[in-house]
Residue frames relative to the residue before (quaternion, step in Angstrom):
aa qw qx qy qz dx dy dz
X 1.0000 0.0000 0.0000 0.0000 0.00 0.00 0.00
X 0.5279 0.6578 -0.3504 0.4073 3.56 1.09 -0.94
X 0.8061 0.3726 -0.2507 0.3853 3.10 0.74 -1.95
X 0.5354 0.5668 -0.4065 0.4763 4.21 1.27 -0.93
X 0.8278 0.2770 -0.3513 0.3385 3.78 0.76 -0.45
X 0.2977 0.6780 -0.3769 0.5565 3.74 1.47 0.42
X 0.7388 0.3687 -0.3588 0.4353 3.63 0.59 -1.22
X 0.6562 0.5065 -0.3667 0.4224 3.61 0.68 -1.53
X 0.6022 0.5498 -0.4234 0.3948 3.93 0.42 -1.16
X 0.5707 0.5604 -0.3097 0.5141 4.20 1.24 -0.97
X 0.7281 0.4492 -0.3566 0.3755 3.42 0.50 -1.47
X 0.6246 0.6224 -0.2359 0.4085 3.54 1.32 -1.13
X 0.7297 0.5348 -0.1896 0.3815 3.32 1.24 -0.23
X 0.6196 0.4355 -0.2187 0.6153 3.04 1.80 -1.08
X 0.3875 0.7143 -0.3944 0.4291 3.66 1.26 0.36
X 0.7714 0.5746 -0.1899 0.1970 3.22 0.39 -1.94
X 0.5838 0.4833 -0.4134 0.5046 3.24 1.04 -1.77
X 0.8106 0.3014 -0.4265 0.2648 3.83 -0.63 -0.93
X 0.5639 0.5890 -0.4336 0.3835 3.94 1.15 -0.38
X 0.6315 0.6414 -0.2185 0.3769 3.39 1.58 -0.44
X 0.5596 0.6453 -0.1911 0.4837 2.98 1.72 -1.16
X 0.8169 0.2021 -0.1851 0.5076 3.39 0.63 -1.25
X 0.6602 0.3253 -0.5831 0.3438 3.69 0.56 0.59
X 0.2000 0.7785 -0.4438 0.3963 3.81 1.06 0.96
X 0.5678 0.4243 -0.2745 0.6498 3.54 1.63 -1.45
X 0.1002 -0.5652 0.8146 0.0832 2.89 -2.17 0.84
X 0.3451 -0.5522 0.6694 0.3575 3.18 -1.82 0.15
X 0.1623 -0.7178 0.6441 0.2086 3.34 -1.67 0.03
X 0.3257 -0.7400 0.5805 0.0962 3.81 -0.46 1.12
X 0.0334 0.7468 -0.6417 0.1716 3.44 -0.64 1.53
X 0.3436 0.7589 -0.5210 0.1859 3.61 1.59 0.06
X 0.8173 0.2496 -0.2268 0.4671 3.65 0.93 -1.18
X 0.3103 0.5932 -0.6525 0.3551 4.01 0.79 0.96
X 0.2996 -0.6931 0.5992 0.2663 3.74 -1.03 0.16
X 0.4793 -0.7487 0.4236 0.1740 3.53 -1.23 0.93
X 0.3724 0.5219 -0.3736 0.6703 3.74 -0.30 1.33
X 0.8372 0.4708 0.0190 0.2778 2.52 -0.39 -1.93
X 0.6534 0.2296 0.0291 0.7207 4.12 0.19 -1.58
X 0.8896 0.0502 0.1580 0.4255 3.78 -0.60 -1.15
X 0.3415 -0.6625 0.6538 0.1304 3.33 -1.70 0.26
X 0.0647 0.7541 -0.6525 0.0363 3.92 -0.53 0.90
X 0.2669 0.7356 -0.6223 0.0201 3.18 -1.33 0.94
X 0.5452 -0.6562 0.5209 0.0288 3.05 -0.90 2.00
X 0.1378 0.6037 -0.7646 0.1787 3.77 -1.10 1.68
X 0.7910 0.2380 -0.4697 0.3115 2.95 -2.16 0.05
X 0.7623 -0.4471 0.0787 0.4613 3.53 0.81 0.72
X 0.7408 -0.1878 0.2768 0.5826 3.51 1.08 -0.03
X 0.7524 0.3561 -0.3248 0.4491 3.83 0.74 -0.63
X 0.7417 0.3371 -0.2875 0.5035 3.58 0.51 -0.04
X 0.1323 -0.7918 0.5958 0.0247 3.75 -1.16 0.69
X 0.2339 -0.7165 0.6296 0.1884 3.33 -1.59 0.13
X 0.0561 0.8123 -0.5804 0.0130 3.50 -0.42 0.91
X 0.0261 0.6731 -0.7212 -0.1616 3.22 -1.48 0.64
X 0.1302 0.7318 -0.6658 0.0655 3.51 -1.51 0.88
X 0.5532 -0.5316 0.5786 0.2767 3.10 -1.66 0.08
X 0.5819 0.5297 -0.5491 0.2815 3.36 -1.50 1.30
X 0.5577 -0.6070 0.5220 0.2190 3.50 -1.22 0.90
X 0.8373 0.4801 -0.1495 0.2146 3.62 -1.16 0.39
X 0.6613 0.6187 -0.2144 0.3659 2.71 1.57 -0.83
X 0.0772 -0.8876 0.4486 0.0704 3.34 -0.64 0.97
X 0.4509 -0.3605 0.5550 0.5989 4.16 -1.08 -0.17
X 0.6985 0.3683 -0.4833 0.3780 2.67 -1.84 1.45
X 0.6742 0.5908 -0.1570 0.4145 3.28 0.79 -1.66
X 0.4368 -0.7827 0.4309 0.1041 3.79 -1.28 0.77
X 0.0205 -0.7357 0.6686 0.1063 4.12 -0.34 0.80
X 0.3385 -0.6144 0.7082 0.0793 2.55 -2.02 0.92
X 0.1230 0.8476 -0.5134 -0.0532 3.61 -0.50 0.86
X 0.3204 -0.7343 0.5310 0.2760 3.70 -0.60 0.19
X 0.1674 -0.8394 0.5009 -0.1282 2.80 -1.10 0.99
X 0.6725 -0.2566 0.1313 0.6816 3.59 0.73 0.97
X 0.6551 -0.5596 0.0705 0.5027 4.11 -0.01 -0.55
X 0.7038 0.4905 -0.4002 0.3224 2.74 1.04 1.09
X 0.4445 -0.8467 0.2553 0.1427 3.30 -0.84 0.85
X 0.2347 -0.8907 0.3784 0.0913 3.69 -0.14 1.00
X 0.0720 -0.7800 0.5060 0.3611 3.72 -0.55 0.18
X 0.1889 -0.7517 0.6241 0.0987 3.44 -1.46 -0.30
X 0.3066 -0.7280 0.5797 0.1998 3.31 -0.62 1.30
X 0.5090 -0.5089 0.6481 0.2489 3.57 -1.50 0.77
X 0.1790 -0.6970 0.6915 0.0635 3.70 -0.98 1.27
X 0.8162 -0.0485 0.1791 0.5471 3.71 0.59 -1.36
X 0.1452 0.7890 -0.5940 0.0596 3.23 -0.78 0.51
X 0.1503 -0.7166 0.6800 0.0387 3.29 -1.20 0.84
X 0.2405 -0.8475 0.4662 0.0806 3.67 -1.53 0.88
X 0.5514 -0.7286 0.2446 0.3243 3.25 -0.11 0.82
X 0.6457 -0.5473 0.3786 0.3744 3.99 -0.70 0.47
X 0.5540 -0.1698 0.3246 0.7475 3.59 1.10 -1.58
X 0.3583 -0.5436 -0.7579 0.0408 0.36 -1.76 2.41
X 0.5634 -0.5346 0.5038 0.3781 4.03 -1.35 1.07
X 0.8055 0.4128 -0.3235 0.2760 4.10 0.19 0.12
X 0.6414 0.5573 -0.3502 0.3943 2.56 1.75 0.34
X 0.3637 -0.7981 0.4802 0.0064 3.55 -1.14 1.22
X 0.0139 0.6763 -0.7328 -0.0737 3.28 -0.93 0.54
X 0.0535 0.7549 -0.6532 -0.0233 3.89 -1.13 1.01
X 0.4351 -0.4886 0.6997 0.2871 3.56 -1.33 -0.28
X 0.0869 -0.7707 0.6304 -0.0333 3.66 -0.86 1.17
X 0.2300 -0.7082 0.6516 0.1450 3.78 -1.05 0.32
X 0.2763 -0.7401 0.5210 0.3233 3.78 -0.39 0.63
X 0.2811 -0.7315 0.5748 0.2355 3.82 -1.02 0.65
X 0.3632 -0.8198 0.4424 -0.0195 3.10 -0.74 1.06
């Protein structure tokens, strides 16, 4: 019994690092910011890639936007993103829409 509860306590371990990894991603909800206005999006390589600049702390590659988009709503995963010196929250990133 010792040795069946030694293994599982391992399996539980070589688990963690990736369960960590992916609660690390946040989403960010920009559905109800208004475009213009809060942020800039502009949609190349046909629609699947984007440029956004907006305002907010935290955001990281990896990490998930919500944007609205007439009434419907799209996410996009943050590929890269770089933040601006002044004002420090402001971001320009490159997004990939997730399909």
């Amino acid at each position: 019994m010792n040795l069946s509860f030694s293994f599982l306590n391992k399996l539980v371990l070589v688990g963690s690092p990736a369960n960590k990894l992916k609660q690390n991603k946040k989403i960010h909800d920009y559905s109800q910011q208004v475009l213009g206005t809060d942020y800039v999006f502009e949609l190349v390589n046909g629609g699947i890639l984007g440029h956004m600049t907006g305002v907010g702390k935290g955001i990281q590659p990896g990490d998930r936007i919500i944007l609205q988009q007439g009434c419907e709503s799209y996410q996009y995963q943050v590929e890269e993103i770089d933040y601006y010196s002044d004002p420090s929250d402001m971001w320009i990133a490159l997004l990939k829409q997730v399909v």
